[in-house]
FINU-851236 format. One record per atom (N, C-alpha, C): x, y, z. Coordinates in steps of 0.1 Angstrom, whole numbers, padded with zeros to 4 digits, always signed. Layout:
<recs>
XYZ ...
</recs>
This chain:
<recs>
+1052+1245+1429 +1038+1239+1428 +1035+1237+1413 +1030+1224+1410 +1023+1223+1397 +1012+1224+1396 +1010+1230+1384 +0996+1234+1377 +0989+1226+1368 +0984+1219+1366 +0976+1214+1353 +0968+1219+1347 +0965+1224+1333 +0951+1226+1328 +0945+1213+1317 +0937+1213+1324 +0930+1202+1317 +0924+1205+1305 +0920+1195+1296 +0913+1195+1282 +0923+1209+1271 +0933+1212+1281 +0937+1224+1270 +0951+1213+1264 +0955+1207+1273 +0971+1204+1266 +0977+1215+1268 +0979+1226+1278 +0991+1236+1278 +1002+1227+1290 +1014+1229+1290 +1021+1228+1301 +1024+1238+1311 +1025+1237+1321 +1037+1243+1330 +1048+1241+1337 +1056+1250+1338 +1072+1247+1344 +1069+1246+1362 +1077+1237+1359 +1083+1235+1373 +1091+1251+1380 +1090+1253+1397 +1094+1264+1401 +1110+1258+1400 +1114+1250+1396 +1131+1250+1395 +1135+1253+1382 +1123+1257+1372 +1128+1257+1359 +1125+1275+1358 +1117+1279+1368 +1114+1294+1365 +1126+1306+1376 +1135+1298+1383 +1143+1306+1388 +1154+1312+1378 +1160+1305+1368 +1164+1309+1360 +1156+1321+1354 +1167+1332+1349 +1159+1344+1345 +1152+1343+1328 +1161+1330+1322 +1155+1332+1306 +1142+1324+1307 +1141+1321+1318 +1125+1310+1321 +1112+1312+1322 +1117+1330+1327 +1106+1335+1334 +1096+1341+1326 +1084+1335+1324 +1072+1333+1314 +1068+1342+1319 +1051+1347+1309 +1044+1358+1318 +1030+1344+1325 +1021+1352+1327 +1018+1343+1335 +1010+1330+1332 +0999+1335+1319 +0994+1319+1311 +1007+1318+1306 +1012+1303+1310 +1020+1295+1298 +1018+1287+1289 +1019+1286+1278 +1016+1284+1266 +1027+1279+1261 +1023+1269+1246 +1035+1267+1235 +1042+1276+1231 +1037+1289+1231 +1039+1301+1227 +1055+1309+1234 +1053+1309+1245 +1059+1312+1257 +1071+1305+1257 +1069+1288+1261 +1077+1279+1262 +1094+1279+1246 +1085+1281+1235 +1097+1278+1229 +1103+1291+1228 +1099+1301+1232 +1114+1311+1236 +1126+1307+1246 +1120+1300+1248 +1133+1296+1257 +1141+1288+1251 +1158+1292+1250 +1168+1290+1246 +1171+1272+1246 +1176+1269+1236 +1177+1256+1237 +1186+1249+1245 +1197+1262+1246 +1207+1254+1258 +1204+1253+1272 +1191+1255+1271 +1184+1251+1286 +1180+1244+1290 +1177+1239+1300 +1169+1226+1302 +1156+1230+1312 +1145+1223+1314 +1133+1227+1325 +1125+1214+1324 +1114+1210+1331 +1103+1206+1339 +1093+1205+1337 +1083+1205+1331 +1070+1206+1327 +1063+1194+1331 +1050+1197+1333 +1039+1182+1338 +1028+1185+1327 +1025+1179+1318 +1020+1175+1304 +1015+1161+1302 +1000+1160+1302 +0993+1148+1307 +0996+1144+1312 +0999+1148+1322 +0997+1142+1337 +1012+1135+1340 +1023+1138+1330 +1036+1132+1333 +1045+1143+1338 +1056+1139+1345 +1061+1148+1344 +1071+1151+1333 +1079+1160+1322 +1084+1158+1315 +1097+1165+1316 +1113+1161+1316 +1123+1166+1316 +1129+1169+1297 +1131+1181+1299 +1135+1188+1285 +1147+1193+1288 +1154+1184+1278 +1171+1187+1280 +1177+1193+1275 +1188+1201+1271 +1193+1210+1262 +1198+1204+1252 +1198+1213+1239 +1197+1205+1227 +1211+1208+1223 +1217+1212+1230 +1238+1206+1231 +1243+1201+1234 +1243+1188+1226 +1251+1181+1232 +1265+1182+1241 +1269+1192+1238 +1285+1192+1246 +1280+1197+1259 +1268+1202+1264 +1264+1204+1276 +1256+1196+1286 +1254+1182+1278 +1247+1176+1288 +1256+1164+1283 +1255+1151+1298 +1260+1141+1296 +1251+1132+1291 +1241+1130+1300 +1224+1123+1294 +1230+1126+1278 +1229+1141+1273 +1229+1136+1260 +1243+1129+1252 +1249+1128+1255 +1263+1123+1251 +1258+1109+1253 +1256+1105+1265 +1253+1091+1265 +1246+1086+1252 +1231+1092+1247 +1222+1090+1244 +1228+1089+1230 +1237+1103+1223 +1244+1101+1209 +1253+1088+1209 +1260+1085+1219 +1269+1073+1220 +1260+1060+1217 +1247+1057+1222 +1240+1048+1219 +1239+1048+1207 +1233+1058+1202 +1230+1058+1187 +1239+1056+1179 +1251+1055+1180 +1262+1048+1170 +1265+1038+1170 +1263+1033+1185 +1264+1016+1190 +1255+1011+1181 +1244+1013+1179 +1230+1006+1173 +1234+1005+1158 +1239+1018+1156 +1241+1019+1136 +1255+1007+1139 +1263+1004+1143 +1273+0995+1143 +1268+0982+1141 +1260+0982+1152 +1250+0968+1150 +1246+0962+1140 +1239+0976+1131 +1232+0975+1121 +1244+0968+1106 +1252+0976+1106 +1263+0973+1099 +1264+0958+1102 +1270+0950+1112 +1275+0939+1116 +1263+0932+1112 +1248+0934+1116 +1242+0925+1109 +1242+0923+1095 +1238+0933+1085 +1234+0935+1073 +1248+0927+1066 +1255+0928+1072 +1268+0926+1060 +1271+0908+1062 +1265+0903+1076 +1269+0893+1080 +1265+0879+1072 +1251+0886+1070 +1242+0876+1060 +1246+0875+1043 +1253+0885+1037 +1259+0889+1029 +1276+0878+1027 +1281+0879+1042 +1293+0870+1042 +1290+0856+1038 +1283+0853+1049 +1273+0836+1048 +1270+0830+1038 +1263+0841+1029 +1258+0834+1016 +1261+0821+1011 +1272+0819+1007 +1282+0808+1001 +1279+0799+1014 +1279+0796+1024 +1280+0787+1034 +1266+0786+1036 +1255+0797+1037 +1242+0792+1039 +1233+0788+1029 +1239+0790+1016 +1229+0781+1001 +1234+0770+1005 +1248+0764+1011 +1252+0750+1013 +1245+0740+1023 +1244+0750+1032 +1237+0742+1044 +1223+0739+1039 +1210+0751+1038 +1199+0748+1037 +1196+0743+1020 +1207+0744+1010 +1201+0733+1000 +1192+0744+0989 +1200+0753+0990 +1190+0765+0982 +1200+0773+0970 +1191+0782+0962 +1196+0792+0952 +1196+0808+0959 +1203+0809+0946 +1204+0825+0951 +1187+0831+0951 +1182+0825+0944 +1164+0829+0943 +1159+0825+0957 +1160+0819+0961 +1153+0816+0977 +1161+0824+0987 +1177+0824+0984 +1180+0832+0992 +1176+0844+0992 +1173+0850+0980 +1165+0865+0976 +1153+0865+0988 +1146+0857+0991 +1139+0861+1004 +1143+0861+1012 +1151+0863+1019 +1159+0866+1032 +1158+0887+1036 +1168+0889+1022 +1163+0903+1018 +1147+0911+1017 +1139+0903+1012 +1127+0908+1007 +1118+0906+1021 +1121+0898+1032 +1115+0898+1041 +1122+0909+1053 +1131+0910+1055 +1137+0921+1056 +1138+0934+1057 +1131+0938+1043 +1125+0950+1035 +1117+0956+1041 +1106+0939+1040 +1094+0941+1044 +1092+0944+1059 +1097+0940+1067 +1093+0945+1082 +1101+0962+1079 +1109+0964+1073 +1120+0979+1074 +1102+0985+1069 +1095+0982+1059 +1086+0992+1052 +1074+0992+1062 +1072+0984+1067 +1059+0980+1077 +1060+0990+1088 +1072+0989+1092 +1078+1003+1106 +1075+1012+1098 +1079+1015+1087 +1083+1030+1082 +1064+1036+1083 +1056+1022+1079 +1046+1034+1081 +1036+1032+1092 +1042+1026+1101 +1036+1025+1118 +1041+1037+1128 +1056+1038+1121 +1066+1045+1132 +1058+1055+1135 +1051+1067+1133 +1041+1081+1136 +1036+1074+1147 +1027+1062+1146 +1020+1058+1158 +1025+1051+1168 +1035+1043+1164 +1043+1037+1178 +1050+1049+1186 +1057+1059+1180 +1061+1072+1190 +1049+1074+1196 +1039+1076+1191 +1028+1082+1204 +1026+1073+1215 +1024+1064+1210 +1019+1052+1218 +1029+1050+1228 +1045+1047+1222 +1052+1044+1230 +1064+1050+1235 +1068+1064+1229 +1077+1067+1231 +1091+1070+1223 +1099+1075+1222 +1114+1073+1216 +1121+1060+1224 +1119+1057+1240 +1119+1050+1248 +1118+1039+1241 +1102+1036+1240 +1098+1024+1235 +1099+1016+1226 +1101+1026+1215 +1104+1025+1199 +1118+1020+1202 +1126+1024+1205 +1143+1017+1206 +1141+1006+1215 +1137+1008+1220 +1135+0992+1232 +1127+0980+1221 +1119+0985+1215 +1110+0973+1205 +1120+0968+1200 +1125+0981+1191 +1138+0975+1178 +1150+0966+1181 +1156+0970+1193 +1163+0964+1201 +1163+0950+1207 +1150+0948+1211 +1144+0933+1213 +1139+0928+1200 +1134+0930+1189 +1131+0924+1181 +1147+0919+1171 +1156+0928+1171 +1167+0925+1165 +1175+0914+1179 +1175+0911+1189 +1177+0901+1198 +1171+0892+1194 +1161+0888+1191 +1153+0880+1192 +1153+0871+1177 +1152+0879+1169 +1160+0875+1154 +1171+0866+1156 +1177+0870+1160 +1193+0867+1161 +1197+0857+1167 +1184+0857+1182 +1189+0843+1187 +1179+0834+1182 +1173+0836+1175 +1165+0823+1164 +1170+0818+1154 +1177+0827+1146 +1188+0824+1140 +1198+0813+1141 +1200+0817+1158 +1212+0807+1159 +1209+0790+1163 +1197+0790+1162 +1192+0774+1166 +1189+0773+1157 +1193+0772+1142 +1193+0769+1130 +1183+0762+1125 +1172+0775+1126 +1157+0770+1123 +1154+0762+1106 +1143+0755+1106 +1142+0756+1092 +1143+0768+1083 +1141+0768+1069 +1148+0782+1063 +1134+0790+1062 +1121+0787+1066 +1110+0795+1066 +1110+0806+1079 +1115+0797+1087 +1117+0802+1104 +1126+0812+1097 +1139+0808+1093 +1151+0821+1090 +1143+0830+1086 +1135+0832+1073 +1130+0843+1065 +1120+0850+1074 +1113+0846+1082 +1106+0849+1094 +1113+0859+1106 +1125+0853+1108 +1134+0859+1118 +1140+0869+1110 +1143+0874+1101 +1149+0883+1096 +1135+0895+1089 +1125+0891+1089 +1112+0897+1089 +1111+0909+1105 +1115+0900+1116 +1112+0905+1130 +1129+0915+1130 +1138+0912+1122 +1149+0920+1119 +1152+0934+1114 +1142+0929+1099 +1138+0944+1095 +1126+0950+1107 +1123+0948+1111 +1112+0955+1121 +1119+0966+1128 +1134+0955+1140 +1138+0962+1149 +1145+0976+1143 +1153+0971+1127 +1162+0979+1124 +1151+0996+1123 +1141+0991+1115 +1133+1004+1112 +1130+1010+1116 +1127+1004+1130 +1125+1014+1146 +1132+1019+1147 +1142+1014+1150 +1155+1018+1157 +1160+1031+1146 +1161+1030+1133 +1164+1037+1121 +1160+1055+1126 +1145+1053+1125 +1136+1057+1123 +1131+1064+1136 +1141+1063+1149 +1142+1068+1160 +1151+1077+1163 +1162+1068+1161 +1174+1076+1161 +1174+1093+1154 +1171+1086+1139 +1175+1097+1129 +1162+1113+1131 +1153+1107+1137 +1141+1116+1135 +1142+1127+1154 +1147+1116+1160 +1156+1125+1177 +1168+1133+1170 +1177+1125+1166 +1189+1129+1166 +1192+1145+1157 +1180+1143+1145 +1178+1156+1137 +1174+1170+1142 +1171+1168+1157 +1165+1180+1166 +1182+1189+1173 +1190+1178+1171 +1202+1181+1178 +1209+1196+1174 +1215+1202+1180 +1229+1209+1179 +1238+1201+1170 +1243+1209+1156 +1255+1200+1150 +1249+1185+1141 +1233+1190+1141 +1226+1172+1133 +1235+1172+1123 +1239+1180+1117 +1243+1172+1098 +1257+1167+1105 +1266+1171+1112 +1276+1162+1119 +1275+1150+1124 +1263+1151+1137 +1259+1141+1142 +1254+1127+1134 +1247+1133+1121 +1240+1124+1110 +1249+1115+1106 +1259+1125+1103 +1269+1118+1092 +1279+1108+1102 +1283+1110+1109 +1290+1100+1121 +1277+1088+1121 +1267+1092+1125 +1254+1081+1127 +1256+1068+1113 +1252+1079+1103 +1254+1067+1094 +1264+1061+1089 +1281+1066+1096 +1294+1063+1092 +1297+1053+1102 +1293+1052+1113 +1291+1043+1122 +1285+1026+1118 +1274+1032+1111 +1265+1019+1100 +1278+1012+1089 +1283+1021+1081 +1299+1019+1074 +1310+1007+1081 +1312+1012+1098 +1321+1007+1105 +1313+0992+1102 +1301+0989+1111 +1298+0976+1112 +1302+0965+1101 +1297+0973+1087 +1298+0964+1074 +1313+0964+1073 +1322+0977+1079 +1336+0973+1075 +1340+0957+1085 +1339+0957+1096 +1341+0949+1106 +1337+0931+1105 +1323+0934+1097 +1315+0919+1097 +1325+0908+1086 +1329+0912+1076 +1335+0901+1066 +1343+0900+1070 +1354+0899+1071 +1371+0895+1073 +1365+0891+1090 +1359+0895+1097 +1359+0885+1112 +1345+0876+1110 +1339+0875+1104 +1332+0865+1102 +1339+0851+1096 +1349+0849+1085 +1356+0845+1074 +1369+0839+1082 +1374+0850+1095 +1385+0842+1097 +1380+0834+1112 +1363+0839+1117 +1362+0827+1125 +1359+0816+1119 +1352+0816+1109 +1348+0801+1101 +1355+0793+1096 +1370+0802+1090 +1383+0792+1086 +1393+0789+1097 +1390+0796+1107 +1402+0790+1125 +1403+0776+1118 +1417+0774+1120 +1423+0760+1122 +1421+0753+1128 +1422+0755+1139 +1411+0751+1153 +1398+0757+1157 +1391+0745+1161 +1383+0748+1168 +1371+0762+1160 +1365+0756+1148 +1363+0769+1136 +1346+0771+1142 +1347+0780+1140 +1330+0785+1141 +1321+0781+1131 +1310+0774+1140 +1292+0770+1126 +1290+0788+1124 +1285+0789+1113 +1276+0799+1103 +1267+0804+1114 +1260+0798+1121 +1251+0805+1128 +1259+0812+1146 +1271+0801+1151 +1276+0809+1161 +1273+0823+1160 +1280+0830+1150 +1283+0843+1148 +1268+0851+1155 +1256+0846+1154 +1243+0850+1153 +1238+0853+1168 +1248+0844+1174 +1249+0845+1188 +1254+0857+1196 +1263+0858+1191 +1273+0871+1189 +1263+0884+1189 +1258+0885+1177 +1246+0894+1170 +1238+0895+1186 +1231+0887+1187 +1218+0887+1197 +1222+0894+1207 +1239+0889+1216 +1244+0896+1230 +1245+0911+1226 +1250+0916+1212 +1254+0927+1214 +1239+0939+1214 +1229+0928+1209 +1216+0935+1206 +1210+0939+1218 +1210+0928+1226 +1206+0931+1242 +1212+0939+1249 +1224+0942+1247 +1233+0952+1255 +1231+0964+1249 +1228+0963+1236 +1220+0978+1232 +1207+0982+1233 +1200+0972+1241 +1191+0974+1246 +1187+0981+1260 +1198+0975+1268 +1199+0975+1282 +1207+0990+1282 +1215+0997+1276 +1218+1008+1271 +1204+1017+1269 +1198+1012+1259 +1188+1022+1257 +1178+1027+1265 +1173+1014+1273 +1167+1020+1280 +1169+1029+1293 +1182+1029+1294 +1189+1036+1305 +1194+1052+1301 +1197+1051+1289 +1199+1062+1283 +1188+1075+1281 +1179+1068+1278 +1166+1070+1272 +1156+1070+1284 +1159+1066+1296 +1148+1066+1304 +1136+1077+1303 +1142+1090+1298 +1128+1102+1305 +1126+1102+1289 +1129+1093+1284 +1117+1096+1266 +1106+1088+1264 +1091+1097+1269 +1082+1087+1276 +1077+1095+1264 +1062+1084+1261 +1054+1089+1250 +1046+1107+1251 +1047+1111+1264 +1040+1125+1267 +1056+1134+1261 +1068+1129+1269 +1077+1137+1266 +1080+1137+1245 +1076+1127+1241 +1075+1133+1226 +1066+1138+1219 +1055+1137+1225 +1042+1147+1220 +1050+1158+1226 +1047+1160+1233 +1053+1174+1240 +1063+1183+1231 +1075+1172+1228 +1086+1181+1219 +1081+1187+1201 +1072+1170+1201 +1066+1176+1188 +1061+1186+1184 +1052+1193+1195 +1046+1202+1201 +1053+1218+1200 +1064+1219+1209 +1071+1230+1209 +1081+1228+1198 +1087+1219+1189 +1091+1222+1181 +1085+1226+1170 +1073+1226+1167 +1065+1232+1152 +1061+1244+1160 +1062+1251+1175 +1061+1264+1179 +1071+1272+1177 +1082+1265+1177 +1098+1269+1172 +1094+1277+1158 +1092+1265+1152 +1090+1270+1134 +1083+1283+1131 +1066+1278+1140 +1061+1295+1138 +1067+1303+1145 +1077+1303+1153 +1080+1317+1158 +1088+1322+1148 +1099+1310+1147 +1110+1316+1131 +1104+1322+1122 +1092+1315+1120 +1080+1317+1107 +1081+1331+1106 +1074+1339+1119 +1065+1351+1123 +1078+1361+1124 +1092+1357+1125 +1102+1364+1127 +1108+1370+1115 +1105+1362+1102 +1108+1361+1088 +1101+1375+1085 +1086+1372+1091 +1077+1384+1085 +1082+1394+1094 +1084+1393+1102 +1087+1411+1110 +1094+1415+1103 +1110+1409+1100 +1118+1414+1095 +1122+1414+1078 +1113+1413+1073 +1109+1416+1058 +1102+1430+1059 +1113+1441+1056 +1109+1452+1055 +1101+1458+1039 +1107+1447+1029 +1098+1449+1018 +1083+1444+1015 +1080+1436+1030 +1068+1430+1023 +1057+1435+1029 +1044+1436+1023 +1034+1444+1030 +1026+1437+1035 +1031+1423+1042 +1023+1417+1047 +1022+1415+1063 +1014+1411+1071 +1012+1418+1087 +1009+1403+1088 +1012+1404+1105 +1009+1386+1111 +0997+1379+1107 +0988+1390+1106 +0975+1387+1105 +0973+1376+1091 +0984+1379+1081 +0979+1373+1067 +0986+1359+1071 +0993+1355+1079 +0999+1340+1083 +0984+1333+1083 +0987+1316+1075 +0978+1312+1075 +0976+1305+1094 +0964+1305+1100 +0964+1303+1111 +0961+1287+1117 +0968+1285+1131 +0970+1267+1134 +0957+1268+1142 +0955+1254+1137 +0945+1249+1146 +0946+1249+1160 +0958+1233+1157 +0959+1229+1169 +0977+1223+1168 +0988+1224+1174 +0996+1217+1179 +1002+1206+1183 +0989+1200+1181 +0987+1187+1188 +0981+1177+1180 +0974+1184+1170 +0972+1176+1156 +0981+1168+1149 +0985+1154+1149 +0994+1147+1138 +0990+1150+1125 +0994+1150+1114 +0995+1152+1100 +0993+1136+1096 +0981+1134+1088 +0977+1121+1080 +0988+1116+1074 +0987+1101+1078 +0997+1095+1066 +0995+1100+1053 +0979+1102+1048 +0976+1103+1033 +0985+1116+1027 +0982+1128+1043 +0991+1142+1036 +1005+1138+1032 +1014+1130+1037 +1026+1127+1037 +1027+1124+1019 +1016+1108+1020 +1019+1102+1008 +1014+1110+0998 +1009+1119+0995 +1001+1130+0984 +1013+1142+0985 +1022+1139+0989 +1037+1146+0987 +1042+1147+0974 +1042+1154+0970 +1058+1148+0955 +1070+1148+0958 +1074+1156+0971 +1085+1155+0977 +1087+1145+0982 +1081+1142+0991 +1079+1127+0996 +1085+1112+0987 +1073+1114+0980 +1079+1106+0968 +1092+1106+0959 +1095+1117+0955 +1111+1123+0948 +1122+1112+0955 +1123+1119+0970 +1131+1115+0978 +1130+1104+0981 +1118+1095+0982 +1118+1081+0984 +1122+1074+0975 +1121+1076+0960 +1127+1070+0947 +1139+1075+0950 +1145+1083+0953 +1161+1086+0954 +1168+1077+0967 +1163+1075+0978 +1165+1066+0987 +1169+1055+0980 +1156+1049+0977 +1154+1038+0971 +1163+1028+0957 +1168+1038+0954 +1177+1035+0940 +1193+1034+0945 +1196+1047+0954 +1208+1044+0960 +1213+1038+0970 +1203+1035+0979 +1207+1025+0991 +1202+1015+0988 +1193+1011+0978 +1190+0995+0973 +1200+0993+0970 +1209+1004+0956 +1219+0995+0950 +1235+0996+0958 +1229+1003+0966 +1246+1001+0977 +1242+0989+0984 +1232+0987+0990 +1235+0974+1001 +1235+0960+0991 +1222+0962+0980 +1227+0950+0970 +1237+0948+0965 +1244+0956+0962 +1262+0957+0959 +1268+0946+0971 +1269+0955+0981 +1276+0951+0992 +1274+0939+0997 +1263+0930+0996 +1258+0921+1005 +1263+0909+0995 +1259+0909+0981 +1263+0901+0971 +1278+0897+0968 +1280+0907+0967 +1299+0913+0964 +1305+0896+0968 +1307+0895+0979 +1315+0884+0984 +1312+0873+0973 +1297+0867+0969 +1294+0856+0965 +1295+0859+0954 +1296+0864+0945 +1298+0866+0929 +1312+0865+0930 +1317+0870+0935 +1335+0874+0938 +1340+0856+0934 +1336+0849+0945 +1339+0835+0948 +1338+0830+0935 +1332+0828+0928 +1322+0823+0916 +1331+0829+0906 +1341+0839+0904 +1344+0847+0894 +1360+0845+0894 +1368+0846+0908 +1376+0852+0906 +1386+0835+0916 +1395+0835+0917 +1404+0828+0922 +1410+0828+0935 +1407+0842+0942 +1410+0846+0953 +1403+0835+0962 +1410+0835+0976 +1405+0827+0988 +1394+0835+0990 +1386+0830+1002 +1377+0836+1010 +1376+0846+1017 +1386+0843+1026 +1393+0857+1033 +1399+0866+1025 +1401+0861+1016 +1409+0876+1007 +1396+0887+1000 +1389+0874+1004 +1373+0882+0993 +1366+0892+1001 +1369+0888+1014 +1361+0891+1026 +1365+0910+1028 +1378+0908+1023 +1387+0925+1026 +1384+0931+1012 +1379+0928+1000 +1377+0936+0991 +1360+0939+0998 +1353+0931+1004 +1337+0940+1009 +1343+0949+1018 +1351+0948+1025 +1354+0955+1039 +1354+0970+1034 +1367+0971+1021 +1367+0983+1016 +1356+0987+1007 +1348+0978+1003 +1340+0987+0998 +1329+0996+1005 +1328+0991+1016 +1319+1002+1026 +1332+1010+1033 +1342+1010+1031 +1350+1020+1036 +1346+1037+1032 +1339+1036+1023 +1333+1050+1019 +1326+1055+1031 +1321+1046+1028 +1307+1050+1042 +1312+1061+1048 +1325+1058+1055 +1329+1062+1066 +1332+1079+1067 +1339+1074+1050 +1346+1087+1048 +1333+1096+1040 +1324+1094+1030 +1314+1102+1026 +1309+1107+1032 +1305+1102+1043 +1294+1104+1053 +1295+1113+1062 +1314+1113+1063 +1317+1123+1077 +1319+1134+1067 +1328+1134+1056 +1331+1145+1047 +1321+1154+1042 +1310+1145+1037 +1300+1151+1028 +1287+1164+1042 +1290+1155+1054 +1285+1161+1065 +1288+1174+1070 +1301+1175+1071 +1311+1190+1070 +1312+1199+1061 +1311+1191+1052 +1313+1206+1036 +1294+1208+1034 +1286+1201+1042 +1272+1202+1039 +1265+1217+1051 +1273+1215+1058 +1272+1224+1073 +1282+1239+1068 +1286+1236+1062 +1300+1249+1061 +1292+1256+1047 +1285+1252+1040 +1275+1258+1024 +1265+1262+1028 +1259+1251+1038 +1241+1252+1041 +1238+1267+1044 +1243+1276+1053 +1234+1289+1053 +1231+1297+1040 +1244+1297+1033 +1244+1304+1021 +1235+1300+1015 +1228+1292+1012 +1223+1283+1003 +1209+1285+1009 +1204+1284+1023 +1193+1283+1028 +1191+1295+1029 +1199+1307+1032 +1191+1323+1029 +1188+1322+1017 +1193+1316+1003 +1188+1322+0987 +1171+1313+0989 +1174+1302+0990 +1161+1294+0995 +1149+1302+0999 +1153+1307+1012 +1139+1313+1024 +1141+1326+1013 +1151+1332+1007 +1143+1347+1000 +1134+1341+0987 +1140+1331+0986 +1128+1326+0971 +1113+1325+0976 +1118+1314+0986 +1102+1311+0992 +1093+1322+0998 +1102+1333+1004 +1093+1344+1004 +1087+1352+0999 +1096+1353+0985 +1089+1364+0973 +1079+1351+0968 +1076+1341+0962 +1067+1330+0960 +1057+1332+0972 +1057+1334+0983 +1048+1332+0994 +1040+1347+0995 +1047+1358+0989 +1045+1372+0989 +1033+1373+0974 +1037+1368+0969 +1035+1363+0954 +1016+1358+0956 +1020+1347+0960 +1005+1339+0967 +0991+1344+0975 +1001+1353+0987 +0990+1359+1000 +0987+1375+0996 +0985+1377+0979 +0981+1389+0974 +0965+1387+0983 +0960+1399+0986 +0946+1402+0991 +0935+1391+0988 +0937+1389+0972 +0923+1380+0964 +0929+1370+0969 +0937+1362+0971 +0943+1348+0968 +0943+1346+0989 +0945+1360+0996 +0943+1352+1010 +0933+1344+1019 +0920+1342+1017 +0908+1339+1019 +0909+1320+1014 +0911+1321+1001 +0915+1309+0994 +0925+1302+1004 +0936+1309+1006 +0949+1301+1010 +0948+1294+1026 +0940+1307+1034 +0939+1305+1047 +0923+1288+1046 +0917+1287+1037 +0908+1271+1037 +0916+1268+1035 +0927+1263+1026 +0933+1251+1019 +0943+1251+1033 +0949+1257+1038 +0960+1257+1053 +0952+1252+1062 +0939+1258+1066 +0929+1249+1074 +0928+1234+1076 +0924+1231+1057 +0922+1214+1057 +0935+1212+1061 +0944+1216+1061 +0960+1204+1059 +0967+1208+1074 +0956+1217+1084 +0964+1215+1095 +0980+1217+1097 +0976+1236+1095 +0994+1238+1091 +0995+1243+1108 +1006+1246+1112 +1010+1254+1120 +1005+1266+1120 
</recs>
């Protein structure tokens, strides 16, 4: 039998999720309650009024999730095969529409701009629509691109279609990576995810190059686009099958019991700090659970920022590297086309290998490194919640809506 409580936002388990013995809650259930339960479990909950399935967060025990990681690499391939495609073209598409490398520069900058526009929608389209939804948008908007593309619009239409491009990709980015990070094994999983993105860009030059030079029967510049669109829809038609029970309740929901995760670790930190004379009671205390965090708190980060200028410098100057490469090459060097096409190929050959490498030796250091961390941050935190300074700390935790 299900229970609802209304105006509270608590869930409750389904009686197939409370047979199991690690399930068995006391009798209000709460966020509190719920994230004791092991992650390799799965249960049932009805949470605004949906019902919500919570799956275990190992992958090697569920197939649902296998499926769902397999999607997520299909998409980063995608992503690859597009990005690098428009990169091949260059030389063939300043010929067709009659342009410079300066006009082609907006192809990229529109691009950009739908990738930055998601980046700061994405908080509200998960609510609104889901993990579900969000890959389903990205998915159709990168179709839709693609087959605009290929009816070889004027070049305002192009810069337009690749606008609705960056859109899908940022969803889709910005879905993946922000699910996939909850996983069992993320910095593995990560690093495959983005080595996947590697494969695409390895793949797109040398088979773009040797359809367009066929002896027979050669491929227009835009065919290829065609190509793009089918594979976009089949990763669509994937995702939403994959993805069916990631409905906008079931991501509130996880949002939910995962920042309950945190305080319990939080509160676990303090029990077992036998040097510190500090009691539960001095934890600064949560509102609400259910509270989103302001865009403004994000951007009034310095972290935030740090990391954005470090994004920003190194994967601007890798994909501008990469996308360019071919067309400077031609201009410079003597080599055919296709021969040009296998020097980009390897240059995202790293991808494949940094990404998986750097992923493994990142997982095999990280505890060492993350206990010196959590003892700094506790003597600093011990440091802070002296008697005078806890009064102060617990208003400033208030406004910012901590856990």
């Amino acid at each position: 039998m299900n229970i609802e409580l209304e105006d509270l936002g608590q869930p409750f388990l389904e009686e197939s999720a409370l047979k199991h013995p690690a399930s068995v809650l006391a009798e209000n259930l709460d966020f509190d309650s719920l994230a004791k339960i092991p992650i390799t479990e799965s249960y049932k909950v009805t949470f605004e009024g949906c019902e919500v399935s919570v799956d275990p967060l190992d992958w090697r025990s569920s197939l649902l999730l296998k499926l769902q990681v397999i999607a997520g690499f299909c998409n980063f391939v995608l992503f690859g095969l597009a990005d690098q495609t428009i990169g091949t073209i260059i030389p063939v598409l300043e010929e067709y529409y009659k342009i410079n490398d300066s006009h082609t520069g907006l192809i990229f900058l529109a691009s950009t701009a739908g990738y930055f526009v998601m980046a700061l929608v994405t908080e509200i389209c998960h609510r609104k629509l889901g993990v579900r939804g969000v890959g389903m948008l990205g998915a159709l908007s990168m179709a839709l691109s693609f087959l605009i593309i290929y009816q070889q619009p004027p070049y305002f239409v192009f810069v337009f279609a690749y606008f609705l491009a960056g859109l899908g990709c940022g969803s889709l980015d910005a879905s993946f990576n922000g699910w996939m990070g909850n996983l069992v094994d993320l910095n593995q999983l990560l690093g495959i995810l983005h080595g996947c993105y590697g494969i695409g860009c390895m793949i797109s030059p040398p088979l773009v190059t040797r359809l367009l030079e066929k002896k027979t029967n050669p491929w227009m510049w835009n065919d290829y686009y065609l190509v793009l669109s089918c594979l976009a829809t089949g990763c669509l038609v994937f995702f939403a099958v994959a993805f069916r029970h990631e409905t906008p309740a079931k991501y509130k929901f996880m949002v939910m019991i995962n920042e309950a995760r945190k305080f319990h670790e939080s509160k676990a930190d303090y029990d077992n700090d036998s040097e510190s004379n500090l009691s539960l009671d001095n934890m600064p205390e949560r509102e609400s659970l259910a509270d989103p965090v302001p865009l403004s708190v994000a951007l009034s980060s310095k972290l935030v920022w740090l990391f954005s200028l470090i994004m920003f410098i190194y994967v601007g100057a890798e994909a501008a590297f990469g996308t360019w490469l071919v067309t400077f090459l031609t201009r410079i060097k003597t080599l055919s086309y296709k021969e040009l096409s296998y020097m980009a190929t390897f240059f995202f050959f790293k991808d494949i290998s940094h990404y998986r490498t750097l992923s493994s030796e990142y997982d095999r250091h990280t505890q060492t490194s993350a206990k010196t961390i959590q003892h700094i941050e506790k003597t600093y935190n011990r440091s802070q919640l002296h008697p005078r300074h806890r009064l102060a700390t617990r208003d400033l935790s208030s406004e910012m809506n901590p856990l």
